[in-house]
N, C-alpha and C positions, 0 to 999 in steps of 0.2 A: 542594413537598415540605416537609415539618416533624414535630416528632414526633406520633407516632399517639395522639391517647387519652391522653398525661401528665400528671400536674400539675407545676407549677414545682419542688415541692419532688423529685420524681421526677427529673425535668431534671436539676436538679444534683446529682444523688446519682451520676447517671451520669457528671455533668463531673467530678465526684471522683475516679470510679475511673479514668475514662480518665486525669487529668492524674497518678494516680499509676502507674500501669502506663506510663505516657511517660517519665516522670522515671526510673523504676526499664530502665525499654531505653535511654534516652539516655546513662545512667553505661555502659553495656555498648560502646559506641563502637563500634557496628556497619558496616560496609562493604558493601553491598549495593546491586545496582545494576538496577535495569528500564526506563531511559532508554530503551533503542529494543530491534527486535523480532530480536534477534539469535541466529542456531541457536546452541545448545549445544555443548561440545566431543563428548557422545556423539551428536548428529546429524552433526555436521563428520565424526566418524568410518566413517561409513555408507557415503561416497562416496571414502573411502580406494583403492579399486580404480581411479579415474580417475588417480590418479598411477601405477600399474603398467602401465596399458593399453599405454605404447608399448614395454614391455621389450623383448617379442620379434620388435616388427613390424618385417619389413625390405623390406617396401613401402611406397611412399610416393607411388607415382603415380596420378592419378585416372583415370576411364576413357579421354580422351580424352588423356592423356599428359603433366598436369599435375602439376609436384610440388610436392607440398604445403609441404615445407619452405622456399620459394621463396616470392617474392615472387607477388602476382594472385591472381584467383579472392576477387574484391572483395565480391559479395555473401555468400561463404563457402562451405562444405562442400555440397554438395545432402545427403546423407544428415543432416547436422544440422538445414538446414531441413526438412525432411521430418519430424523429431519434432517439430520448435518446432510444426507447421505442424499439426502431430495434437493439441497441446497447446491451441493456440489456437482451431483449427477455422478457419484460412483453408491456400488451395492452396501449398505448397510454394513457387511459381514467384513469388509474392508476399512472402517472406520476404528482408527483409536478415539476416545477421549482422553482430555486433558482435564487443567482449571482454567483458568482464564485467561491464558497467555498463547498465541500460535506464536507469537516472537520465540517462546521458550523452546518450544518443539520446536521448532527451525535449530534453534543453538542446539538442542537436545541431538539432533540428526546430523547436525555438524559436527560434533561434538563424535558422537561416533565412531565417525566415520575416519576423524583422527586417531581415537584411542585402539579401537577394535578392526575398522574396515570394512568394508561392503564385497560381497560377489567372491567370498573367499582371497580377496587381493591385499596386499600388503598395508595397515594402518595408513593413513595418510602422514598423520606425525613421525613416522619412519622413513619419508619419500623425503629427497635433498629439494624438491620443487612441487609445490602444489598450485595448479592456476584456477581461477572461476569466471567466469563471464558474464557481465555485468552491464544489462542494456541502457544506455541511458538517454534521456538521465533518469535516474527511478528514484528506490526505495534509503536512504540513507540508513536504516536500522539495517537493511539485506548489508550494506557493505561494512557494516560496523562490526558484525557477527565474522566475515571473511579474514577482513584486517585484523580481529584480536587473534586468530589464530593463526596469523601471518603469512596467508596465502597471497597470490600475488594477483591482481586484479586485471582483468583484460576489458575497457568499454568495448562494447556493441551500441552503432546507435541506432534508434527507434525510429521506423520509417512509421507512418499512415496508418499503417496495417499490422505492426509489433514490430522485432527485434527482424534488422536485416540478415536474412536466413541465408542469405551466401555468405555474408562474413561466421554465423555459425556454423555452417555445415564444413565449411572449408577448415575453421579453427579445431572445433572437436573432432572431426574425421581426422586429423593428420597431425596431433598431439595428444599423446596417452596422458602427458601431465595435466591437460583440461580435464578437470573432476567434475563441473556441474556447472550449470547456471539459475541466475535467479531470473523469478518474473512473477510479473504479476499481471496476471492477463484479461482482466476483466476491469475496465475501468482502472486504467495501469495508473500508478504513481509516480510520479504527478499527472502525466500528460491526458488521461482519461483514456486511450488509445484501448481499443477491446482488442484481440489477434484475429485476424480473418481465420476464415475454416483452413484455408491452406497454408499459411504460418503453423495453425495446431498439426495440423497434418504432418506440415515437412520437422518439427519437433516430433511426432511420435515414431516416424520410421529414418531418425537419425541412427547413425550406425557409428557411436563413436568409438575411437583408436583405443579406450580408456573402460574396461569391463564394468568398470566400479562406478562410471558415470551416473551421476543426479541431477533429473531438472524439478529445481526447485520450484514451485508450484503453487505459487501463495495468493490465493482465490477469495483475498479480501475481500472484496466487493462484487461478490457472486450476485446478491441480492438489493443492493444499494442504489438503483435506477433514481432516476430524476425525471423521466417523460413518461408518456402512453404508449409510446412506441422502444421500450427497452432494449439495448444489444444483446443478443446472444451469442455467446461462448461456446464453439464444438465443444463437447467433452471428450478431454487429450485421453484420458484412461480406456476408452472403448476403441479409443483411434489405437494409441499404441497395444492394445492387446490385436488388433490385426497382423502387426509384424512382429509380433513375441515380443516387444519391448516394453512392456507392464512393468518389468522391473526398475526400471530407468527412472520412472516419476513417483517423485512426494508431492500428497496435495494439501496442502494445507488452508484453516480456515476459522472462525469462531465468529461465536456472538456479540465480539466488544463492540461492535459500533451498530447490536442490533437491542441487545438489552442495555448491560452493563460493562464497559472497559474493566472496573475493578472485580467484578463480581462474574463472567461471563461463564461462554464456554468453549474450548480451544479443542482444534482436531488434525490428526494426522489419515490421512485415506492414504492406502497403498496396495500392492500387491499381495496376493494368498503368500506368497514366498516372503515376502518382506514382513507379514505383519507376524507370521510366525518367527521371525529372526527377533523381530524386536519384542515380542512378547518376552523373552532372559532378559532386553535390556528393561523392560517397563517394569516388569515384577519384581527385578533385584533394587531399583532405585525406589519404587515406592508400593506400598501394599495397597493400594487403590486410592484413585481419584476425590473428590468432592462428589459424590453421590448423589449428596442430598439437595447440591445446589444445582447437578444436573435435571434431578427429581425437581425444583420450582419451575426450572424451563421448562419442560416437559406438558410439566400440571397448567402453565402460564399460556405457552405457545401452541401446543394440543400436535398439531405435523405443519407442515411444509404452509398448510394454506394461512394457518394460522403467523406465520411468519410473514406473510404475503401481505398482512390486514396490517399487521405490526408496523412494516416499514412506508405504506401509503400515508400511515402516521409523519415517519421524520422526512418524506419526500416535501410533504407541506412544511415543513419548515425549514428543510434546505433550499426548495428550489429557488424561493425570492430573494436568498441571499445571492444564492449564484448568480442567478439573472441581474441583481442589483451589480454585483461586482463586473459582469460584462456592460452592463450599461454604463458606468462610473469610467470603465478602462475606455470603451468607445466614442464617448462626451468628451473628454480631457485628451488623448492620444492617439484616437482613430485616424485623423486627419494629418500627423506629423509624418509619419511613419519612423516612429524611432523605438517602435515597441508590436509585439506581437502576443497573440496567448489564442488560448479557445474557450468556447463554452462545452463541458462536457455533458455525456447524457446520466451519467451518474457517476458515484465513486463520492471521492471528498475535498480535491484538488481543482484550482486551476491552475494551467502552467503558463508561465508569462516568458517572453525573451527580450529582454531589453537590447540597449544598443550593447553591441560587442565590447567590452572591457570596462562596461558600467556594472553590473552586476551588484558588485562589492561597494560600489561606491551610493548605490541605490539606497543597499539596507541599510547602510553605514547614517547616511542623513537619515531615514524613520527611523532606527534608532535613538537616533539622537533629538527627535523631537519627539519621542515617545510612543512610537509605534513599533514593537517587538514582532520581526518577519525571522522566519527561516534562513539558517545561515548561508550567504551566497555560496556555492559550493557546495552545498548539502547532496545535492541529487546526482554527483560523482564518487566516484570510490576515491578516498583520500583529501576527498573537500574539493578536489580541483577541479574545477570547472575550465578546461581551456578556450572555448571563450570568451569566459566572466561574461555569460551573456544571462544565466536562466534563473527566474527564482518563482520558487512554488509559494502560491497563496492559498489560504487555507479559510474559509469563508464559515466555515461552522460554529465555532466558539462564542463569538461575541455576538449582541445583540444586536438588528440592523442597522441600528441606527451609530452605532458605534464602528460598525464594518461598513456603515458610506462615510463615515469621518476618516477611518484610515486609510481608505481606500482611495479615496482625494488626497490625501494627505503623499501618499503611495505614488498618485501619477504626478504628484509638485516634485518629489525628486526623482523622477525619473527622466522630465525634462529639463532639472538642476543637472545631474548625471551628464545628460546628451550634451545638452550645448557646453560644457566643461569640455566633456572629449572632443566635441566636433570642432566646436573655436579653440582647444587648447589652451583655456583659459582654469 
């Protein structure tokens, strides 16, 4: 990328105006924050009826004579997993719950897999090498869970259509020390990217060198659309039960960004074999989940339609942010070409590519005039980005009229950025 068509003197006519429209917002000591991809207070508002749910209820037993307020009932609610389960598109009878966290299950299954092991094969924290593969640029919490436990991180990058599946098929088939990889496949992180049917495909009748293999499966944004016309996700668990490899996939998923982040509800879906293994790991760390908070979802969200009604809710109030933030990046930068990104069809990201080794230097000025972005490198394993080109925006948080302030604010140094690198100035 570089400017289209300018001459030098053109160039800096532009560093001019940018560096004085920075100067003139930087005296304004702005406060503004798009760090990560957090509902809104009028979204958080939507799901207000989950805290009324238990007013009136004065049942509390499950069919079989279980009370909920009580200790047990380890894998959770059935009528909860039953929506998770409509969400995800695996059976019911395959769902854990959690509390609020699918980050935690992820660690929880990591975790694991170090101490005890998967598929009867050797602890991982016993292996002199553990690798995972890591499409990017993605999820910076997936590589933060890897790195604490000192795996060694391999990028895959992200074509059109997901993770370039020759570079997987080729890494996992022909390295037992490949344990897993992460993904998130439905309105991926940051990029929006959904996986084609034949990506899920060529994931579910992978045949890795490595018995113990996990693809990690994090299906945040199963239900998070932004159009009329939504992306649909194969479901990888019906595909890999075709070739006996059920066992291979964690699915993970929750309500944070459909109720409450603090307050939600987290899920692991897995194989009949898997969720019997893990049922000694679930029972011996804790004698049952929040029950009664899965009991207000339940009462709150009713099944699967009911969640359907919920989210047309914060689609209205994501989608003009989004659309504002592409109209903002297309008014100010369309015509340079010194920056790229997309509009997604849902999910909670945009993903921007600045010029190549601007990156760092991008956030570095919003920062410094007061706009808190995502740390360049975020969306690599280890922060690195090699070509300090990408950084995720996150349009949900702030009010619009605050998120077209940064957002300008956003494309003044991004052409502060360019023409430094380009003039070498």
């Amino acid at each position: 990328m570089c400017f289209s068509g300018l001459t030098e003197t053109e160039i800096k006519a532009i560093y001019n105006d940018a560096v004085a429209v920075y100067n003139e917002a930087k005296a304004k000591n702005l406060k503004l924050n798009m760090a990560r991809g957090k509902p809104s207070a009028e979204q958080l508002e939507l799901a207000m009826g989950v805290l009324e749910a238990l007013k009136c209820r004065s049942q509390f037993l499950s069919e079989n004579g279980e009370d909920w307020r009580n200790y047990g009932i380890w894998d959770g609610l059935p009528e909860m997993r039953e929506i998770v389960g409509n969400m995800i598109d695996v059976p019911a009878s395959h769902v854990i719950l959690g509390n609020n966290s699918s980050l935690a299950l992820m660690f929880d299954a990591i975790s694991r897999g170090v101490t005890h092991g998967y598929n009867g094969c050797k602890p991982w924290g016993k292996l002199d090498t553990v690798k995972f593969l890591c499409p990017v640029p993605g999820y910076d919490r997936h590589f933060a869970i890897t790195e604490y436990f000192g795996f060694e991180m391999i990028n895959v990058p992200m074509n059109e259509d997901g993770p370039d599946m020759d570079i997987v098929e080729n890494l996992v088939e022909n390295d037992e020390s490949i344990k897993g990889i992460w993904c998130v496949p439905k309105y991926s992180n940051p990029t929006g990217i959904t996986f084609s049917d034949e990506v899920v495909r060529r994931f579910a009748r992978l045949r890795p060198a490595a018995r113990d293999f996990k693809i990690m499966w994090d299906n945040a944004y199963c239900v998070h659309d932004l159009t009329d016309t939504p992306e649909k996700l194969l479901g990888i668990y019906q595909e890999a039960e075709k070739y006996g490899n059920e066992d291979q996939v964690f699915i993970f998923a929750s309500t944070s960004k459909i109720s409450f982040p603090g307050a939600g509800v987290a899920a692991l879906a897995a194989s009949e074999k898997n969720v019997k293994a893990l049922k000694k790991h679930f029972t011996t760390s804790t004698i049952g989940p929040d029950k009664l908070n899965q009991l207000r979802h339940v009462l709150f969200l009713h099944d699967i339609n009911g969640v359907k009604e919920l989210m047309k809710g914060h689609r209205a109030i994501l989608e003009p942010k989004f659309r504002k933030v592409c109209e903002i990046l297309e008014e100010n930068l369309g015509e340079l070409g010194i920056a790229k990104w997309n509009m997604p069809n849902g999910g909670y990201f945009i993903n921007v590519d600045v010029m190549k080794g601007c990156a760092k230097r991008v956030v570095k000025l919003c920062k410094e005039a007061g706009v808190v972005l995502t740390d360049a490198g975020a969306t690599y394993p280890y922060g690195k980005d090699p070509g300090d080109s990408n950084i995720r925006i996150a349009p949900s948080f702030p009010p619009i009229e605050e998120l077209e302030m940064a957002m300008k604010l956003f494309c003044v140094c991004a052409k502060i950025a360019a023409v430094e690198k380009y003039l070498n100035i």
